[in-house]
NURO-132410 format. One record per residue: residue in three letters; residue number from 1; x, y, z of N, C-alpha, C in turn. Coordinates in nm, 4 decimals, padded with zeros to 6 digits. Each point is the difference from the previous one (the first is absolute). Last residue first. Example, Ala and Ser with C-alpha at 12.3 -4.5 7.8 and 13.67 -1.06 7.14 Angstrom:
# NURO-132410
SER / 2 / 01.2850 / -00.2250 / 00.7080 / 00.0820 / 00.1190 / 00.0060 / -00.0770 / 00.1090 / 00.0730
ALA / 1 / 00.0290 / -00.5720 / -00.0070 / -00.0890 / 00.1190 / 00.0000 / 00.0900 / 00.1200 / 00.0000
//
This chain:
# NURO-132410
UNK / 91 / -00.9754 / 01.7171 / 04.2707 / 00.0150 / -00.1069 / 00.1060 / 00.1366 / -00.0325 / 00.0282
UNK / 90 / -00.1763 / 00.3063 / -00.3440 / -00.0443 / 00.0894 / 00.1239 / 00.0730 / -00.1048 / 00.1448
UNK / 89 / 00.1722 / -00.0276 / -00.5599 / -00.1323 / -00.0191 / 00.1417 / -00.0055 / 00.0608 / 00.1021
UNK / 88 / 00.2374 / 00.2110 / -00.4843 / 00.0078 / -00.0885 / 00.1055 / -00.1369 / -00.0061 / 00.1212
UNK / 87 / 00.1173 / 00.0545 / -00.5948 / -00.0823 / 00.0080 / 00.1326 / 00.0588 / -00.0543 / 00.1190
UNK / 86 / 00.2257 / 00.1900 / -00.4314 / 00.0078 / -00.0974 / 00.0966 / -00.1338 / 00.0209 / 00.0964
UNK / 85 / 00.0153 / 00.1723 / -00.5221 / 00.0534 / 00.0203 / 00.1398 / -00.0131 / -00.1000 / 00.0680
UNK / 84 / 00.0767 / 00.0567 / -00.5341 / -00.0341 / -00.0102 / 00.1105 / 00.0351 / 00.0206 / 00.1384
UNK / 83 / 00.1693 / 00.0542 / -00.4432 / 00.0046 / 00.0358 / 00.0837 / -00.1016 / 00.0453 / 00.1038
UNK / 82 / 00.1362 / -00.3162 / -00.3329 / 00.0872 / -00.0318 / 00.0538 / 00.0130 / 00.1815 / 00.0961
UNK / 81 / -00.3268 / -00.2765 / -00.3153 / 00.0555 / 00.0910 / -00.0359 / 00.1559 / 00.0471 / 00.0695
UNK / 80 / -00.3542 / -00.4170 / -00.0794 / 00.0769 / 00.0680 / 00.0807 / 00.0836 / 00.0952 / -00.0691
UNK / 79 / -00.4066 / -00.2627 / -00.2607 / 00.0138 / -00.0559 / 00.1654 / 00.0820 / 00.1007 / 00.1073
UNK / 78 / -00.1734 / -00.0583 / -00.5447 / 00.0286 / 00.1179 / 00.0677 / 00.0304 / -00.0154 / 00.1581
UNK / 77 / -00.0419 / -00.4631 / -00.2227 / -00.0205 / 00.1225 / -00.0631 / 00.0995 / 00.1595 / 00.0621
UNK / 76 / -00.0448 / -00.5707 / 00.0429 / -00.0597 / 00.0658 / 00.1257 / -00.0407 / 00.2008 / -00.0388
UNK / 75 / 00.2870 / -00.3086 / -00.2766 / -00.1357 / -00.0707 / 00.0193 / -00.1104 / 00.1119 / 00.0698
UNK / 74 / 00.4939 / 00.0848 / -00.0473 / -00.1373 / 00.0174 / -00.0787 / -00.0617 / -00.0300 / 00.0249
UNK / 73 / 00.2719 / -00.1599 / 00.3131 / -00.0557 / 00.1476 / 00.0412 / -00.0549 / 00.0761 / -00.1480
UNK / 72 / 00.1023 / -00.4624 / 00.0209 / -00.0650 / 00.0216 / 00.0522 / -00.0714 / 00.1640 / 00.0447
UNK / 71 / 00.4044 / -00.0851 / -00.2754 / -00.1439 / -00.0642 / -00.0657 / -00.1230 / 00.0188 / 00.0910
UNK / 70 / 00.4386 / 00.0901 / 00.1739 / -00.0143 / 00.0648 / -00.1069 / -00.1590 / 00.0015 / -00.0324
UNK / 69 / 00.1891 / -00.3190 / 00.3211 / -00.0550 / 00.1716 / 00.0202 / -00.0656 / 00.0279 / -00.0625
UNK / 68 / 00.1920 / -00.4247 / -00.1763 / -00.1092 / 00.0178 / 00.0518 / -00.0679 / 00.1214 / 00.0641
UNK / 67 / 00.4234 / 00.0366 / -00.1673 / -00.0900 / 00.0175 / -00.0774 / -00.1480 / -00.0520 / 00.0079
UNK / 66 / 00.3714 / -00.0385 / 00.3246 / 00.0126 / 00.1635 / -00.0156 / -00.1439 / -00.0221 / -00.1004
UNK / 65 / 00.1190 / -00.4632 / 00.1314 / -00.0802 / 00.0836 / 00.1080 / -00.0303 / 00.1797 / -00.0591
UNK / 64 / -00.0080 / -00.4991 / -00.3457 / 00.1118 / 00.1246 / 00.1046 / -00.0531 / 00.1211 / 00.0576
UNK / 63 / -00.1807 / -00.3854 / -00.2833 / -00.0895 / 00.0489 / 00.1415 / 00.1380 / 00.0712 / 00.0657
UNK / 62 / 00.0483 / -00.1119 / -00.4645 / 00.0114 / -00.0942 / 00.1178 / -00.0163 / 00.0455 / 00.1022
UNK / 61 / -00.1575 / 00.2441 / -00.3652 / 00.1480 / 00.0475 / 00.0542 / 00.0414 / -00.1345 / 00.1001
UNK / 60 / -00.3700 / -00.1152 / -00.2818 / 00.1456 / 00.0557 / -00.0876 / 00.0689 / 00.0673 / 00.0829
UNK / 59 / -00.3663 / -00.1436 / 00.3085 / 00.0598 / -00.1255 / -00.0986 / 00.1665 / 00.0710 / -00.1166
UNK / 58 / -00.3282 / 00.3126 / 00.1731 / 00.0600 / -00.0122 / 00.1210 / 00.0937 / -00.1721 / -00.0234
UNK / 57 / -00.3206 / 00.1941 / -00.3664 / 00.1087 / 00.0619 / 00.0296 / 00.0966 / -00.0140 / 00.1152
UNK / 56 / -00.3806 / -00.2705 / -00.0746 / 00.0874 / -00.0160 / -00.1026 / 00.0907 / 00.0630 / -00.0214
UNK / 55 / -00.2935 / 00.0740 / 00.3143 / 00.0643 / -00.0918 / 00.0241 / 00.1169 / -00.0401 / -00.0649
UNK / 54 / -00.2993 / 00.3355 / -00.1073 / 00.0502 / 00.0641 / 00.1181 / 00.1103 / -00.1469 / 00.0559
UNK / 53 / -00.3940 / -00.0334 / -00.2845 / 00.1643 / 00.0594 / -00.0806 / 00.0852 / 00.0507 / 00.1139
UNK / 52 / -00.4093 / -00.2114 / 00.1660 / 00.1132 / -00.1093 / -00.1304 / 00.0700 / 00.0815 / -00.0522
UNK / 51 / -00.2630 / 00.2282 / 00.2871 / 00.0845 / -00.0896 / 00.0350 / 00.0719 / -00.0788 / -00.0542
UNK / 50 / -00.3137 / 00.2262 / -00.2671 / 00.1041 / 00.1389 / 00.1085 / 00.0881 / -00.0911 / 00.0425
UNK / 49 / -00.3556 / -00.2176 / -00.1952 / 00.0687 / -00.0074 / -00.0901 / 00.1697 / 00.0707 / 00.0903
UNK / 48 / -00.3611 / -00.1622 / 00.3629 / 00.0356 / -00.0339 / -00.1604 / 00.0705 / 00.0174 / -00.1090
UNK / 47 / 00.0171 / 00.2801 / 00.4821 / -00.0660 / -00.0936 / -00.0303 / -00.0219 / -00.0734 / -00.1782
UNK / 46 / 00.2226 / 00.3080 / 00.5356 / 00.0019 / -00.0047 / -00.2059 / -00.0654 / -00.1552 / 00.0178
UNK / 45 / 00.0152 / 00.3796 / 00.3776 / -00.0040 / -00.1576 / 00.0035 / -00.0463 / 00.0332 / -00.1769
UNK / 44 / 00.2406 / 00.3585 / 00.4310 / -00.0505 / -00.0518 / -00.1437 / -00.0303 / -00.1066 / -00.0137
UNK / 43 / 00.1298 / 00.1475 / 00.3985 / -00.0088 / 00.1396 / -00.0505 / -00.0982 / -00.0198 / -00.1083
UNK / 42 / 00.1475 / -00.2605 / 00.4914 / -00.0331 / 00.0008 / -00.1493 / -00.0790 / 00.1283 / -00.0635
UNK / 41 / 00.3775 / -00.0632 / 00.4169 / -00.1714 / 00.0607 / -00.0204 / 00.0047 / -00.0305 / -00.1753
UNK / 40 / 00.4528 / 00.0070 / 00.2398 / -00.0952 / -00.0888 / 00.0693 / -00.1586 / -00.0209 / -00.0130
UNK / 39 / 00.3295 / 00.2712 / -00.2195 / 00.0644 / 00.0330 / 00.1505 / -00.1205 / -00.0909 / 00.0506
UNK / 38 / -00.1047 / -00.0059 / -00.4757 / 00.0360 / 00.1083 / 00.0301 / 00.0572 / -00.0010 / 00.1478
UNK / 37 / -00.2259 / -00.3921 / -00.3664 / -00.0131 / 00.0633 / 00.1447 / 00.1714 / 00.0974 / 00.0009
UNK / 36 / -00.3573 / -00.2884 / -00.4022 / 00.1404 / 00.0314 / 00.0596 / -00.0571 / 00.1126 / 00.1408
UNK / 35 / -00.1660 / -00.4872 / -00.3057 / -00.0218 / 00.0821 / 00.1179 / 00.1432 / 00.1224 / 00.0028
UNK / 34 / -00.1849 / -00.3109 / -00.4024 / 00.0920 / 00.0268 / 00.0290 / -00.0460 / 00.1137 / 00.1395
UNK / 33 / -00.2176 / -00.5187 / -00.3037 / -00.0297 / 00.1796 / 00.0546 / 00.1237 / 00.0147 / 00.0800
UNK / 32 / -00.0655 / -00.4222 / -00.1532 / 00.0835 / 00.1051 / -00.0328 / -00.0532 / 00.1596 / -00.0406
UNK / 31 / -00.2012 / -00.4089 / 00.2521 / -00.0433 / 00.0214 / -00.1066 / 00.0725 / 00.0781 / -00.1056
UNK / 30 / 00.1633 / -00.0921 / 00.4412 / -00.0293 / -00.1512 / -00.1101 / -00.0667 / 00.0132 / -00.1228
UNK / 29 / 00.2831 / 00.4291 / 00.2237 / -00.0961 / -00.1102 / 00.0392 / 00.0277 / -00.1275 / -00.0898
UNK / 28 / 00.3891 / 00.3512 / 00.1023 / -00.1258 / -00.0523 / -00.0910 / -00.0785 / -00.0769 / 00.0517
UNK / 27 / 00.2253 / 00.4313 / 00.2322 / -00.0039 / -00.1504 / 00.0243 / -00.0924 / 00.0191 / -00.1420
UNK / 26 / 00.3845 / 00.3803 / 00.2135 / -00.1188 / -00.0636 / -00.0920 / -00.0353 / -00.1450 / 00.0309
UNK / 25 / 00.2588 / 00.5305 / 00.1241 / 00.0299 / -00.1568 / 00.0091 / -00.1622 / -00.0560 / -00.0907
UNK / 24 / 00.3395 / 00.5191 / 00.0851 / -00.1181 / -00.1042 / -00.0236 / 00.0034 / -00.1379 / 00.0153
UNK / 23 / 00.3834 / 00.3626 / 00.1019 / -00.1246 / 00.0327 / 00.0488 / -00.1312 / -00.0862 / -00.0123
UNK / 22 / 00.5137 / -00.0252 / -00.0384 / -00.0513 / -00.0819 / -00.0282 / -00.1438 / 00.0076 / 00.0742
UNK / 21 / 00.4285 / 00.2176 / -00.0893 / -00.0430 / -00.0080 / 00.1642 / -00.1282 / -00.0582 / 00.0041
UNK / 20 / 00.1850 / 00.1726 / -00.3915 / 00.0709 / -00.1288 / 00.0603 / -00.0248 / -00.0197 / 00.1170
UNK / 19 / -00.2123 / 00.2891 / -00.2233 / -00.0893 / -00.1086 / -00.0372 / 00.1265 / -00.1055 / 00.0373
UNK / 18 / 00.0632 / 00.5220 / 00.0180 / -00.0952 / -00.0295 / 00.1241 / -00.0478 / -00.1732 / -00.0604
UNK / 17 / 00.3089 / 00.3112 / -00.1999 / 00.0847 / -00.1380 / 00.0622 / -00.0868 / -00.0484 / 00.0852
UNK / 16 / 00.0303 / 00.3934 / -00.2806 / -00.0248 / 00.0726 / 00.1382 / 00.0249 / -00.1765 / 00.0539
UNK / 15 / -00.0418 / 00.0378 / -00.4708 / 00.0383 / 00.0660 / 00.0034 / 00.0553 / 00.0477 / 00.2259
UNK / 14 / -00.2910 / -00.3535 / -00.3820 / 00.0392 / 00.0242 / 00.1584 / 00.1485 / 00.1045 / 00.0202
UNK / 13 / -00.0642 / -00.0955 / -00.4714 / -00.1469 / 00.0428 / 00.0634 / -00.0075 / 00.0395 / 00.1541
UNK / 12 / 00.3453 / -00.3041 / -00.2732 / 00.0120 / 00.1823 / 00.0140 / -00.0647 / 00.0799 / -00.0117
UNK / 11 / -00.0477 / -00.4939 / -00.0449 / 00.0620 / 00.0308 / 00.1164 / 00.0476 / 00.1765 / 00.0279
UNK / 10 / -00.1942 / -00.1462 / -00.4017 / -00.1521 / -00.0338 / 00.1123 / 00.1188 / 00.0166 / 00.1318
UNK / 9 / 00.2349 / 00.0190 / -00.3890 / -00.0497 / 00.0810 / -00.0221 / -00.1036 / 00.0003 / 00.1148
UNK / 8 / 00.2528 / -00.3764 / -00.0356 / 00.0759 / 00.1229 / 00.0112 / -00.0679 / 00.1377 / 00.0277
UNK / 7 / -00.2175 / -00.3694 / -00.1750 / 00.0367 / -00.0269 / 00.1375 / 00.0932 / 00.0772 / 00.0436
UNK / 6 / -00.1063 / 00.0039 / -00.4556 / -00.1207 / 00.0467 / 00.1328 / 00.0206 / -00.0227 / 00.0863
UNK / 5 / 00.3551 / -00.1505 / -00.2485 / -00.0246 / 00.1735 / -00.0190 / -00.1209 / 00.0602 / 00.0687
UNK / 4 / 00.0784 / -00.4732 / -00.0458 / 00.0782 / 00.0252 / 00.0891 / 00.0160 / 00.1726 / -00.0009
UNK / 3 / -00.4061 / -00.2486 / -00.1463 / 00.0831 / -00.0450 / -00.0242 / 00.1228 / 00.1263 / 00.0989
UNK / 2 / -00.4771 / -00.2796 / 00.0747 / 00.0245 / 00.1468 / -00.0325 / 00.1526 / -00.0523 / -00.0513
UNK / 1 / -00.3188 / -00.3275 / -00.0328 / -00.0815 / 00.1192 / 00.0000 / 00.0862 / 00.1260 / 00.0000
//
């Protein structure tokens, strides 16, 4: 799927290094629906065709961790801008 110039090119997107710290995670189901979760909280749940390409891409980079980010944090769209604020608890 990608060849070694997109993979070059998709790694000089994370600019600020925030997706090695490996913000998303994911489970496939059985039905291969794709759950992704954000710091512990599911954010997104892909389904049918979405998930199947979403797989098929996470398969051509061999599920390597930086470009699973990558991918995931498209998926997930307009998601972080990076200047957000910190809420802190009261507790």
């Amino acid at each position: 799927m990608y060849n070694k110039w997109e993979v070059i090119k998709l790694r000089s997107i994370d600019k600020r290094g925030k997706l090695s710290e490996d913000p998303f995670s994911y489970q496939i189901t059985k039905k291969r629906t794709v759950r992704i979760f954000f710091g512990g909280k599911e954010i997104k749940i892909l389904k049918d065709a979405k998930a199947e390409q979403l797989i098929k891409k996470m398969e051509a980079v061999d599920y390597d961790d930086y470009d699973v980010q990558l991918l995931l944090a498209k998926v997930t769209g307009n998601f972080k801008h990076g200047n957000e604020k910190v809420h802190k608890s009261k507790y």
